[in-house]
Each structure stands twice: as structure tokens, then as C-alpha cells.
C-alpha positions as CSV (number, residue, x, y, z in Angstrom):
1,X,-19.4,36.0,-20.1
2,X,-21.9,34.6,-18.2
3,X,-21.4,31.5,-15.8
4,X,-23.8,28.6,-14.9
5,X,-24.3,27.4,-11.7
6,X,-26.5,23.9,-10.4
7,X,-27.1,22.7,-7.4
8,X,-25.4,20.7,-5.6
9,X,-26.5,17.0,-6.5
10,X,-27.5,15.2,-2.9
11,X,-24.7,12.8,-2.9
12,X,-22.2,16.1,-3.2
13,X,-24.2,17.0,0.1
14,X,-24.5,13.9,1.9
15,X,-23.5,14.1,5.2
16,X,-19.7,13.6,6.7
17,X,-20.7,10.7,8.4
18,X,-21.7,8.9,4.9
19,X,-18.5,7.0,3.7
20,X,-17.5,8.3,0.3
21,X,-16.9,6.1,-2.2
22,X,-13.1,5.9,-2.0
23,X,-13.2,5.1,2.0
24,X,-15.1,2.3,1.1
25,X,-12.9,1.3,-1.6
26,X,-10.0,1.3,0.7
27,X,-12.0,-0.1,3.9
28,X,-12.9,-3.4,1.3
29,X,-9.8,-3.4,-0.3
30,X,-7.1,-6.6,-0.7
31,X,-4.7,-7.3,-2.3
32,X,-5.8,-8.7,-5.3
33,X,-3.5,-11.3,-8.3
34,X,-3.5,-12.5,-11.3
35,X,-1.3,-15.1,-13.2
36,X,2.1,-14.4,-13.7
37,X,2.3,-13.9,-17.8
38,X,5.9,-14.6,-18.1
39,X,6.0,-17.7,-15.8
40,X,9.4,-19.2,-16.2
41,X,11.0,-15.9,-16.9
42,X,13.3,-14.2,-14.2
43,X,12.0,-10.2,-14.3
44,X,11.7,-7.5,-11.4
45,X,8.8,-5.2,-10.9
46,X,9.4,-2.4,-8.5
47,X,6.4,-0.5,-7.3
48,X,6.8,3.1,-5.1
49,X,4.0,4.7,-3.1
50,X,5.0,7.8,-2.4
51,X,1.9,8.5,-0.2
52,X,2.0,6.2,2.5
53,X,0.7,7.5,6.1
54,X,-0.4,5.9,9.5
55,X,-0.2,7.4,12.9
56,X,2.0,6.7,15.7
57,X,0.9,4.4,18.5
58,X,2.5,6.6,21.0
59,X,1.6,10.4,19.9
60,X,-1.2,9.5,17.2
61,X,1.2,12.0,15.1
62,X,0.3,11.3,11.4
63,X,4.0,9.4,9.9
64,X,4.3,9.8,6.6
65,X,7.0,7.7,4.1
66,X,8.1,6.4,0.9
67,X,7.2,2.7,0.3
68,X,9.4,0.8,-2.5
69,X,8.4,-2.9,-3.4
70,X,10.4,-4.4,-5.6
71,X,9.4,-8.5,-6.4
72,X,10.6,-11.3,-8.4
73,X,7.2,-12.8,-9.8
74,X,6.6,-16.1,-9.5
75,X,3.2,-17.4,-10.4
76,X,0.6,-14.9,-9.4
77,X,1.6,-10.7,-10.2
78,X,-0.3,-8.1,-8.0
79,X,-2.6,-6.0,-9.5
80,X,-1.8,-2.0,-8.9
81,X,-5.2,-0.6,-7.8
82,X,-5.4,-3.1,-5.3
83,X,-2.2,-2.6,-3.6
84,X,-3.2,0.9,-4.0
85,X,-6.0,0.8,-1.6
86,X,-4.1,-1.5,0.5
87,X,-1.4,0.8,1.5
88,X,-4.4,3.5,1.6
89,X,-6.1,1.4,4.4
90,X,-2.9,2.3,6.7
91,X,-3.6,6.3,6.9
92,X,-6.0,5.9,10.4
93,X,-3.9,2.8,11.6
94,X,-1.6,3.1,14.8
95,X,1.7,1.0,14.3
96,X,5.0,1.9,13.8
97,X,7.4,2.1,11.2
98,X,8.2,-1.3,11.7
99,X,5.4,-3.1,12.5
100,X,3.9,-1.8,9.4
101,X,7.1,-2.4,6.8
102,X,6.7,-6.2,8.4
103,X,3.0,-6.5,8.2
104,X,3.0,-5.2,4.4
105,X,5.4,-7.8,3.6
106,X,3.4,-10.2,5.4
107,X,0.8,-9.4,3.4
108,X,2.3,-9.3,0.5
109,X,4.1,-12.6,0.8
110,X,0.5,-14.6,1.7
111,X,-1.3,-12.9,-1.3
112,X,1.1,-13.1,-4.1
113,X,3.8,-15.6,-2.7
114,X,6.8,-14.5,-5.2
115,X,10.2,-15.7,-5.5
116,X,11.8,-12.8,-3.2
117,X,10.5,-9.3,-2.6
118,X,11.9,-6.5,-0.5
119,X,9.8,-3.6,0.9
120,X,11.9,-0.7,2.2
121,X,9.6,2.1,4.1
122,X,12.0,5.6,3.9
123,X,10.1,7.5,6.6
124,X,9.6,11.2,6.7
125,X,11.7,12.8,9.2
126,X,10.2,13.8,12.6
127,X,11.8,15.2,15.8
128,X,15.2,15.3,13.6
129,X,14.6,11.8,13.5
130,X,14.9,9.7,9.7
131,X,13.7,6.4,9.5
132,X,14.7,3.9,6.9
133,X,13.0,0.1,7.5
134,X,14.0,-2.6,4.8
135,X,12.6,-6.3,4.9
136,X,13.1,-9.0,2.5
137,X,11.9,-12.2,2.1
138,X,13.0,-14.9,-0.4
139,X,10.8,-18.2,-1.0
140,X,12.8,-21.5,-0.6
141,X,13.1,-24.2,-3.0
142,X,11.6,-21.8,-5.8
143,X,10.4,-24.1,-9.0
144,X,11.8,-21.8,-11.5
């Protein structure tokens, strides 16, 4: 059995300072919508990133968590790769649990502006130490 082997093409070899395609991605990313196809309709959509990191603003230690959003749509729905590289763009960022449960809410809240959402962040534990941050926010005077 005989194997073939190619050269590596030149972006394969490019060097480490050369964003890859994916940091880019995630350096350019928002949170991007679209219209709500059920308007009218009471429904939940719950979304979990599993993968969330940033780095402590104290030790620069990587933190590491659980995110669950879970939304009540109202006229705009967020679209998945977006929020994907959104929640990417946090890995190199220094802020705490807190700050960045709050800010992702923010976020969320100013692109999509939904009839209530609640992000809950279930950190990784550290220094026998197991974070849990939950946030909610419910839009007054909905039209629904």
C-alpha cells in the first residue's frame, strides 16, 4: 500500500502571525438577526455553548464555563453562527464571570431585543471554587 504525500499548500504554511481564517471570523463577528417567523406566537429557544472561555483580570488564568440562553422571541431571532463567534470573541478577553454573563446579555438585549431572556454562565470550578452567574431581562410593555 503505498501512500501519497503533497506539499504543504502556502497558506497551510503561512506564518503564526497571519490571522487564520476563523480568528478573523471571530474578531469581525456580531451578533447578527433576522425576523422572527412566528411573530405573535409565545415559543422559547434555548441555546448552550458549552465552550465558553476568557481569562481572569486578576491571574490571566483561562476560565472556562457553560453558557445557556434561553429567549422569548419577539420580532427579530438570532442567528446561530453569529452568536457562535460572538461568544468565541471572549477566549483572549479579561473580565470576570460577571462582567461577562452581564455584558453578553447586554449584547444580546441591544441586538435582538426579545420579550425576556435569561443567560446563566455555570463556570468551571477553580481553586475549589464553582461559579454559577444568572441574569435575566424582560422587555416592558411587550406588544404581543
Amino acid at each position: 500500500m503505498s501512500h501519497s504525500y503533497s506539499e504543504p499548500t502556502e497558506s497551510a504554511t503561512a506564518s503564526p502571525e497571519a490571522s487564520k481564517y476563523g480568528e478573523r471570523e471571530i474578531e469581525e463577528g456580531q451578533l447578527i438577526t433576522f425576523p422572527n417567523p412566528r411573530i405573535g406566537r409565545r415559543y422559547f429557544v434555548e441555546i448552550i455553548l458549552p465552550e465558553f472561555t476568557c481569562k481572569c483580570p486578576f491571574s490571566g488564568y483561562p476560565d472556562f464555563a457553560k453558557i445557556y440562553l434561553t429567549y422569548l422571541p419577539n420580532e427579530r431571532v438570532v442567528e446561530l453562527k453569529s452568536i457562535k463567534l460572538y461568544i468565541n470573541s471572549y477566549r483572549d478577553r479579561y473580565i470576570s464571570h460577571e462582567e461577562s454573563i452581564n455584558q453578553i446579555l447586554d449584547d444580546f438585549v441591544a441586538a435582538v431585543d426579545p420579550l425576556e431572556v435569561s443567560i446563566r454562565g455555570d463556570f468551571n470550578p477553580r481553586g475549589n471554587v464553582h461559579t454559577v452567574v444568572e441574569v435575566e431581562h424582560e422587555k416592558l410593555n411587550p406588544k404581543l
